[in-house]
DRENPA-3360 file (N, C-alpha, C; in nm, 2 decimals, always signed):
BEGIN
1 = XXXXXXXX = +10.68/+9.43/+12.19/+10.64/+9.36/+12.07/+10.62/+9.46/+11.95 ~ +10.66/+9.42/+11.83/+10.67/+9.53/+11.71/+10.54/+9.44/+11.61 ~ +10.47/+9.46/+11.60/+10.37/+9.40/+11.55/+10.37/+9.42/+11.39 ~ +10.38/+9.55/+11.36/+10.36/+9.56/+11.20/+10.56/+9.61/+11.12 ~ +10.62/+9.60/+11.14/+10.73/+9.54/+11.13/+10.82/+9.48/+11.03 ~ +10.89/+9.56/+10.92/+10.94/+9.46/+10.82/+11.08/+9.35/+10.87 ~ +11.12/+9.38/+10.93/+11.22/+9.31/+10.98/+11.26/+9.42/+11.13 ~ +11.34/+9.30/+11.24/+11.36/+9.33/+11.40/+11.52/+9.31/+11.38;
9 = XXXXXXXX = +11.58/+9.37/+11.46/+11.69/+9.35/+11.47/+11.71/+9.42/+11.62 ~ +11.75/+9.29/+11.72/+11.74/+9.26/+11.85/+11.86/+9.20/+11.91 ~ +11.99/+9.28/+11.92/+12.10/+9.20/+11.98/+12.12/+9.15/+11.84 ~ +12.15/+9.01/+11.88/+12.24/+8.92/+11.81/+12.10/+8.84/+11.71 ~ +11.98/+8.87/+11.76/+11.88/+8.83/+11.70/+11.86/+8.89/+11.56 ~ +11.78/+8.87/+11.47/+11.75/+8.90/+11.33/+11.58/+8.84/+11.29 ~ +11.52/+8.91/+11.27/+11.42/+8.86/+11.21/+11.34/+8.90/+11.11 ~ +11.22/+8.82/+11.04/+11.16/+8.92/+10.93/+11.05/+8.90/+10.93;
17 = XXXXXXXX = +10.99/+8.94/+10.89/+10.81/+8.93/+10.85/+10.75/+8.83/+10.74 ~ +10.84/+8.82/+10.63/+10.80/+8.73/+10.51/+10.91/+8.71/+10.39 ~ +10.87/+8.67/+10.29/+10.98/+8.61/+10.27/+11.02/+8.75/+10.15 ~ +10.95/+8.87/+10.13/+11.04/+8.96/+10.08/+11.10/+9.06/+10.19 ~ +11.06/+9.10/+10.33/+11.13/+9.14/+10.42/+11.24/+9.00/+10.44 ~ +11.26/+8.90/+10.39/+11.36/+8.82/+10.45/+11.48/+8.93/+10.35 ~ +11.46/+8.91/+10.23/+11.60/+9.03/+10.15/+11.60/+9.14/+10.17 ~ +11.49/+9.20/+10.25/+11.53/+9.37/+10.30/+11.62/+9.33/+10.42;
25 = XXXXXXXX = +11.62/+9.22/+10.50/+11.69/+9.17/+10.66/+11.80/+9.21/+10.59 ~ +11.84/+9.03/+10.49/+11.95/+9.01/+10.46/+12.05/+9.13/+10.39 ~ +11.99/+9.21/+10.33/+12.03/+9.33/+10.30/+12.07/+9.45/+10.37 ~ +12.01/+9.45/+10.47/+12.03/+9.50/+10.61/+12.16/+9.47/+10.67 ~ +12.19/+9.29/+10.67/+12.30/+9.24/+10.71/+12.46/+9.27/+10.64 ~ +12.41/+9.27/+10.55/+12.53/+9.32/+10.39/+12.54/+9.44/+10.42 ~ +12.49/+9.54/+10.45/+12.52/+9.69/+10.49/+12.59/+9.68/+10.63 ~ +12.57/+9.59/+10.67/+12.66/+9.63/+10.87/+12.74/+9.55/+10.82;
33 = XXXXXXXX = +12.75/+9.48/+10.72/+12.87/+9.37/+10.79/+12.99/+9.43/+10.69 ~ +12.94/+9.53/+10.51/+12.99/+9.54/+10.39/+13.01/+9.66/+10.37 ~ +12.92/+9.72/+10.42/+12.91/+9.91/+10.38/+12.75/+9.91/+10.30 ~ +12.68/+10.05/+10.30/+12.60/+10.07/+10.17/+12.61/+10.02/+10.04 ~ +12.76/+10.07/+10.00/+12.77/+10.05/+9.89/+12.77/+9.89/+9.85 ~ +12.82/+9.82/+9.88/+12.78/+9.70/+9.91/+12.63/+9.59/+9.91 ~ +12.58/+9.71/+9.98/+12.43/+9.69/+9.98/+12.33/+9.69/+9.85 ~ +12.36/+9.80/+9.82/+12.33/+9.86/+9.66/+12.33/+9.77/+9.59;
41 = XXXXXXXX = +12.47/+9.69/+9.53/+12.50/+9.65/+9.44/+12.41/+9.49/+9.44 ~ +12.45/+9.45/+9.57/+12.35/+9.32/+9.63/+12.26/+9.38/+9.55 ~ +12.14/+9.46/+9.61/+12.00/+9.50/+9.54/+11.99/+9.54/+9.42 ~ +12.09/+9.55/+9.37/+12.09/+9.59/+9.19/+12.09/+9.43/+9.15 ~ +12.14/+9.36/+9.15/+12.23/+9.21/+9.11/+12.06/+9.13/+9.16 ~ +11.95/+9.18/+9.28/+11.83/+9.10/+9.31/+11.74/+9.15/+9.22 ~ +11.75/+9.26/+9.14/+11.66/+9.34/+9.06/+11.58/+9.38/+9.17 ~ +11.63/+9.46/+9.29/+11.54/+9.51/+9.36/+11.51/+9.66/+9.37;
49 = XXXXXXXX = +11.46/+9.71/+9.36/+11.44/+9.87/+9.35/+11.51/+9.97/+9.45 ~ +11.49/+9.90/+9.60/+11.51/+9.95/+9.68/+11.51/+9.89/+9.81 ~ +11.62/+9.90/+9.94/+11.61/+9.83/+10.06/+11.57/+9.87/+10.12 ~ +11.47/+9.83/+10.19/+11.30/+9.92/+10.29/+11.39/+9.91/+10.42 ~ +11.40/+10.03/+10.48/+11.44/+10.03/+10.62/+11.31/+9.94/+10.72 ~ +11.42/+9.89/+10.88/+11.36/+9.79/+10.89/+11.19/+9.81/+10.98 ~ +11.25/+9.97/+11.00/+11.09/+9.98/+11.10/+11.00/+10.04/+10.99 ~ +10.94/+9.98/+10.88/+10.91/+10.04/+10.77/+10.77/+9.96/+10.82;
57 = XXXXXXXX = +10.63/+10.04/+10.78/+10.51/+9.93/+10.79/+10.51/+9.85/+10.67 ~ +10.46/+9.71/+10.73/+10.44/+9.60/+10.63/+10.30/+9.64/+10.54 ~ +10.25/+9.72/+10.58/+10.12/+9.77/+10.49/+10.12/+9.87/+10.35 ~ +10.05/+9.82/+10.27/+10.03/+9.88/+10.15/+9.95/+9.96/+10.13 ~ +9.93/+10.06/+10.09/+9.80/+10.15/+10.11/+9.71/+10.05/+9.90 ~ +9.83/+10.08/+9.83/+9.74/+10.00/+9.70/+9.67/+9.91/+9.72 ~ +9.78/+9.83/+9.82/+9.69/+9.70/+9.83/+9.58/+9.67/+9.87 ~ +9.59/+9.75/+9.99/+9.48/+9.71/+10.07/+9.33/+9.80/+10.01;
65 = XXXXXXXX = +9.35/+9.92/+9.90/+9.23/+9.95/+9.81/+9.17/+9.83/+9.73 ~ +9.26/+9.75/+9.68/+9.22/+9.64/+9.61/+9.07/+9.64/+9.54 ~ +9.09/+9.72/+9.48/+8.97/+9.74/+9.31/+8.96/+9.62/+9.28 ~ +8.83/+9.59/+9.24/+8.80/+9.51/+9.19/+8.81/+9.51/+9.00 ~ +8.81/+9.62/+8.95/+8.78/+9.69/+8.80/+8.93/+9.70/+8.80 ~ +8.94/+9.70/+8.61/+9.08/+9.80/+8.58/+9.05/+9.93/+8.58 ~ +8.92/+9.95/+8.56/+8.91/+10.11/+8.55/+8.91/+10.16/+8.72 ~ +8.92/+10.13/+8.78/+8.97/+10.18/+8.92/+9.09/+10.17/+8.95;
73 = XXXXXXXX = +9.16/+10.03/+8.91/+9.30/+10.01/+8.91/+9.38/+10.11/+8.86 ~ +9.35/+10.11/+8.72/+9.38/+10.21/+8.67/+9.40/+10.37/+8.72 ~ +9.33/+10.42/+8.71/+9.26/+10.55/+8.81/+9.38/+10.54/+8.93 ~ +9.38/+10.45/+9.04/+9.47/+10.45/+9.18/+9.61/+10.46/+9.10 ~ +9.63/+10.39/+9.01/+9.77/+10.34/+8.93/+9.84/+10.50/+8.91 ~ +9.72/+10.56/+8.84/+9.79/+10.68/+8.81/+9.81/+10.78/+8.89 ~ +9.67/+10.76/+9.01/+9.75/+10.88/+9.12/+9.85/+10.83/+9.17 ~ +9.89/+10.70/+9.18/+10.03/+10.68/+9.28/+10.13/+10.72/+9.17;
81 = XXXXXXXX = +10.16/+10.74/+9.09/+10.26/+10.77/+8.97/+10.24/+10.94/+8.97 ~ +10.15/+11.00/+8.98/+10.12/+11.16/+8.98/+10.08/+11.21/+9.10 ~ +10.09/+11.14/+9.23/+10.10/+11.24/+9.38/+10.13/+11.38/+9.39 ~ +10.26/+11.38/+9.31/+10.28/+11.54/+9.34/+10.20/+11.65/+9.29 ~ +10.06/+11.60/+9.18/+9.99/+11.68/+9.08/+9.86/+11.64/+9.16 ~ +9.76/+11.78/+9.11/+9.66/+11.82/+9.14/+9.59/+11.69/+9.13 ~ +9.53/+11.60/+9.17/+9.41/+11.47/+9.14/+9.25/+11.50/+9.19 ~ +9.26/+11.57/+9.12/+9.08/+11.60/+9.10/+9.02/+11.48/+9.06;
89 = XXXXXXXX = +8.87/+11.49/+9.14/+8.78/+11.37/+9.08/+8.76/+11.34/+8.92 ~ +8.73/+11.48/+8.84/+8.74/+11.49/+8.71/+8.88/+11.43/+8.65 ~ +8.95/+11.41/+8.70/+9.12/+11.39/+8.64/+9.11/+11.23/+8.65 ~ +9.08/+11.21/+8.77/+9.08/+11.03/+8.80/+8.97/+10.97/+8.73 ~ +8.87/+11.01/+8.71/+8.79/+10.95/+8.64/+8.81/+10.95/+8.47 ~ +8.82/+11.08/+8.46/+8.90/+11.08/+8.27/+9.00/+10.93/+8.27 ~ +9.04/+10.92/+8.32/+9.19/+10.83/+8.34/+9.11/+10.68/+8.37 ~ +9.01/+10.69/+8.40/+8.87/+10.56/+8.39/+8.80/+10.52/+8.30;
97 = XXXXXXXX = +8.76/+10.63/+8.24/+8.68/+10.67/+8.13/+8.51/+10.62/+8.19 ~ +8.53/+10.70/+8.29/+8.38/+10.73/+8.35/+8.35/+10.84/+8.38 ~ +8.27/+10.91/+8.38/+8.23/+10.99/+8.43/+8.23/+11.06/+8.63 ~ +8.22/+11.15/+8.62/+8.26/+11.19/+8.77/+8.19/+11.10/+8.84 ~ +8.10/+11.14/+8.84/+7.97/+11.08/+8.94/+7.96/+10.90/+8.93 ~ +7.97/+10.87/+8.80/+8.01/+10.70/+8.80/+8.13/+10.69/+8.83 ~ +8.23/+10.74/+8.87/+8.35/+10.70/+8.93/+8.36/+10.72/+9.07 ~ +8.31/+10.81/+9.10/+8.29/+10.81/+9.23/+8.20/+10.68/+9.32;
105 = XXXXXXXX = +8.07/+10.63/+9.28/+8.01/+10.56/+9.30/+8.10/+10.44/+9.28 ~ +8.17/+10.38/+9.13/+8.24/+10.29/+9.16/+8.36/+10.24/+9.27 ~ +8.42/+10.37/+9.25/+8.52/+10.44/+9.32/+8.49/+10.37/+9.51 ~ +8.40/+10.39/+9.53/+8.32/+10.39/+9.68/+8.28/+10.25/+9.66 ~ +8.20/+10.19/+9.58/+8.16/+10.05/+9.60/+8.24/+9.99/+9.57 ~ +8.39/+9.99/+9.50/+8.50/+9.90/+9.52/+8.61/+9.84/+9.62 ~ +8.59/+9.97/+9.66/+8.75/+10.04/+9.78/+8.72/+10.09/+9.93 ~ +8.61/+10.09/+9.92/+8.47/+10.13/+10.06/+8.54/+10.26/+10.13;
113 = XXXXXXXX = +8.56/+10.34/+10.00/+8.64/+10.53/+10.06/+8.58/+10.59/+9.94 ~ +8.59/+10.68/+9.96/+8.61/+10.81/+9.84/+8.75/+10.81/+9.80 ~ +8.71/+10.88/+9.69/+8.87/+10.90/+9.58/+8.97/+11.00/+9.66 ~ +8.90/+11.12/+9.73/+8.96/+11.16/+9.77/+9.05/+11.10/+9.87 ~ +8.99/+11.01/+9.99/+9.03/+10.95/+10.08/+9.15/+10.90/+10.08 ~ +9.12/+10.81/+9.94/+9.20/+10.67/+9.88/+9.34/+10.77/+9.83 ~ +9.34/+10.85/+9.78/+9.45/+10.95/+9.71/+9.55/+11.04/+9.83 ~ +9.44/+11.10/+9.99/+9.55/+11.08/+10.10/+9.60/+11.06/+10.10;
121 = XXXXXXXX = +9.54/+10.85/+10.12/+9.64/+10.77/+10.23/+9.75/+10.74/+10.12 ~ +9.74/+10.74/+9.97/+9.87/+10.71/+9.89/+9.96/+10.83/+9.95 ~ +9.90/+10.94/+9.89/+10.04/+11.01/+9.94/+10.07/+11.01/+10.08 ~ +9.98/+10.98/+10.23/+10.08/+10.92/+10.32/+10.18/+10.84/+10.31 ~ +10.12/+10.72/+10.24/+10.24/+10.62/+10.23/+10.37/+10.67/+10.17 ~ +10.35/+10.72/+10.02/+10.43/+10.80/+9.97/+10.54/+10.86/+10.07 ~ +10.44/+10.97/+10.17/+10.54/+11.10/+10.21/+10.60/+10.99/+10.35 ~ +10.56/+10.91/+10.40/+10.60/+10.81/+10.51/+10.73/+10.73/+10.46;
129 = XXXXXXXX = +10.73/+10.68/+10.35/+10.82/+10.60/+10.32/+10.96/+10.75/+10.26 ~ +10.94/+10.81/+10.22/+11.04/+10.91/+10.18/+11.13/+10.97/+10.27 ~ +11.02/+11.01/+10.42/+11.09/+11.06/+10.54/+11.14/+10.92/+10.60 ~ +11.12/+10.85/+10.56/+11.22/+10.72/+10.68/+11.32/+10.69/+10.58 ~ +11.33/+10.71/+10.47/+11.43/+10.65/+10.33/+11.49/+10.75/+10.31 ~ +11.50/+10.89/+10.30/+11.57/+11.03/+10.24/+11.60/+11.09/+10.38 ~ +11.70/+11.22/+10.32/+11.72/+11.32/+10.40/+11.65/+11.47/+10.34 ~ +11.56/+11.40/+10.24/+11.50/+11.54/+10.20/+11.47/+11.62/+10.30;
137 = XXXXXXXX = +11.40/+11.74/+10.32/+11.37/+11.83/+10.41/+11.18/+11.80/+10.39 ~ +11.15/+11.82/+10.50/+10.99/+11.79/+10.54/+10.92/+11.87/+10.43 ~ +10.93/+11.98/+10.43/+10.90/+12.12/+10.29/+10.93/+11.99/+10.18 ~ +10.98/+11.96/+10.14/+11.03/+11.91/+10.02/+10.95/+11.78/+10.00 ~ +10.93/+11.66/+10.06/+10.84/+11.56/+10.10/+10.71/+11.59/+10.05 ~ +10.67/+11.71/+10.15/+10.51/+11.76/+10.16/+10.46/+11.77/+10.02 ~ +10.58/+11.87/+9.90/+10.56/+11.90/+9.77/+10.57/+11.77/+9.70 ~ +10.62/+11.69/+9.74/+10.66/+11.63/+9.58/+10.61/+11.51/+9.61;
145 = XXXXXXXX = +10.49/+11.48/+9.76/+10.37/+11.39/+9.78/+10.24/+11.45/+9.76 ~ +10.26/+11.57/+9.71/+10.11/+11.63/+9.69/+10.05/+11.67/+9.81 ~ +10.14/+11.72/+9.90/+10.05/+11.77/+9.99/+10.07/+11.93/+9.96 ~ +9.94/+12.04/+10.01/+9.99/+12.16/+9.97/+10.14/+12.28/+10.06 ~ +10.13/+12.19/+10.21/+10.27/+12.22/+10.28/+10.26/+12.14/+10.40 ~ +10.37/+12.16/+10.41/+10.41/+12.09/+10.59/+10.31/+12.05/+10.68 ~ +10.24/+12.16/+10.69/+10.13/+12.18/+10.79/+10.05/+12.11/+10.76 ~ +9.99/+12.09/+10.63/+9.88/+12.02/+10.57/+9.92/+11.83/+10.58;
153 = XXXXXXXX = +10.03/+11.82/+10.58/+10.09/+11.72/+10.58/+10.12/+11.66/+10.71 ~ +10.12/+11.72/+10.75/+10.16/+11.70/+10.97/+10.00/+11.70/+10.97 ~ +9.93/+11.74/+10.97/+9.78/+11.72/+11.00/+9.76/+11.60/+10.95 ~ +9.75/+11.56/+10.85/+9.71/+11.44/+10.79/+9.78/+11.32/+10.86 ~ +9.96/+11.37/+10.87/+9.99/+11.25/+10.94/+9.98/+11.23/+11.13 ~ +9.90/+11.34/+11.16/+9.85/+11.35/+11.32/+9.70/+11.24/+11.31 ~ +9.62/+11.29/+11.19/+9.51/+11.19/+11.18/+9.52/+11.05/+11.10 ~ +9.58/+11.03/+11.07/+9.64/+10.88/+10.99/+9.71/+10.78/+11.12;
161 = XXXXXXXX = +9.82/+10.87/+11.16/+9.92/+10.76/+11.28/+9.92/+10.77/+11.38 ~ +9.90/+10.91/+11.44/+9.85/+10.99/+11.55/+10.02/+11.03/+11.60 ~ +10.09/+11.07/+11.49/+10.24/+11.11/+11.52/+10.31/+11.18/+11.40 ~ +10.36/+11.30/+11.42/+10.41/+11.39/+11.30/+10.50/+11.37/+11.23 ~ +10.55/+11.37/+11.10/+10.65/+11.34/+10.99/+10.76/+11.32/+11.09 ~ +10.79/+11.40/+11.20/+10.93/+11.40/+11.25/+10.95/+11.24/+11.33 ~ +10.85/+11.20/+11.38/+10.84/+11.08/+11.48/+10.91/+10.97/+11.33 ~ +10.86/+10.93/+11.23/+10.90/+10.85/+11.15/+11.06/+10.90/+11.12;
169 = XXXXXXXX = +11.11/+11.04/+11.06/+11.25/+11.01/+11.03/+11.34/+10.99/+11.17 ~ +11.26/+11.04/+11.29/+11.36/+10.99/+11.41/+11.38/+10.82/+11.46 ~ +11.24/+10.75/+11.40/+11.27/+10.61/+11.40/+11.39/+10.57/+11.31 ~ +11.34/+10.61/+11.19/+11.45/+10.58/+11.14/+11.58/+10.54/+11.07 ~ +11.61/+10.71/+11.13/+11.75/+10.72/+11.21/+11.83/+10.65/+11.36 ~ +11.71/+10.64/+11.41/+11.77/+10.56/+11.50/+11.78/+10.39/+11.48 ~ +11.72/+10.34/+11.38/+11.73/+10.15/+11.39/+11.90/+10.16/+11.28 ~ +11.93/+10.29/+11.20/+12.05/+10.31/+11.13/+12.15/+10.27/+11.26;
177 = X = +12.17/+10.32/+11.35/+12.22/+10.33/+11.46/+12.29/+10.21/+11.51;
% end
């Protein structure tokens, strides 16, 4: 049983999670039956950004921060847009227009983490979704998710999933298969 799951593909079976994994499936199906290129054009014509491979988690790390404030919204808005750059508490909170220490305290009674925390698990998701979607090099990921290297980044993702960058691109590669 695949529990968190954007779409299964089982034999002759097909399935999806909801009704926007229903166009990551169907789009899925247009690549095996059409080619990539094929695929693309489908997702350009849906206005879709991008087709989420199918063992992709249905989880959001924004979402599930869910701020109550814009000035926290805010604040998460811009680390996920600036991962690859330094996010100091002083940086996120300028970007709030609160002060350190009242951003932090908001920060905490909104989202029940620390900034720091909350800014990890973005760039997990970040560096998670890139290694199952790219052939970038793990070096390469690590930088341009804001982690300071490999190592730093294999740690984080040994305590986050309890399995290292390589476990995700080898799923990956294999549901291509």
């Amino acid at each position: 049983m695949e529990d968190d799951r954007i779409f299964i593909i089982d034999g002759p079976v097909w399935t999806s999670a909801g009704a926007t994994a229903g166009l990551d499936l169907a789009l899925a199906m247009v690549e095996k039956d059409l080619g990539a290129e094929s695929a693309r054009s489908v997702a350009k014509k849906l206005v879709m950004q991008h087709r989420r491979a199918g063992g992709q988690s249905q989880h959001s790390e924004l979402l599930a921060l869910s701020p109550k404030s814009d000035r926290i919204q805010n604040a998460l808005s811009y680390a996920e847009k600036n991962l690859g750059s330094s996010l100091p508490v002083d940086k996120l909170a300028e970007v709030a227009n609160l002060s350190p220490r009242q951003f932090s305290r908001a920060f905490q009674a909104e989202t029940g983490q620390s900034p720091a925390k909350a800014v990890e698990k973005l760039r997990l998701e970040a560096a998670r979704l890139m290694i199952e979607q790219s052939h970038h090099p793990i070096d390469v990921v690590a930088r341009e998710t804001g982690f300071v290297d490999r190592r730093r980044m294999r740690e984080a993702f040994l305590r986050s999933f309890g399995q290292p960058p390589q476990f995700f691109r080898r799923n990956a590669r294999q549901e291509v298969m």
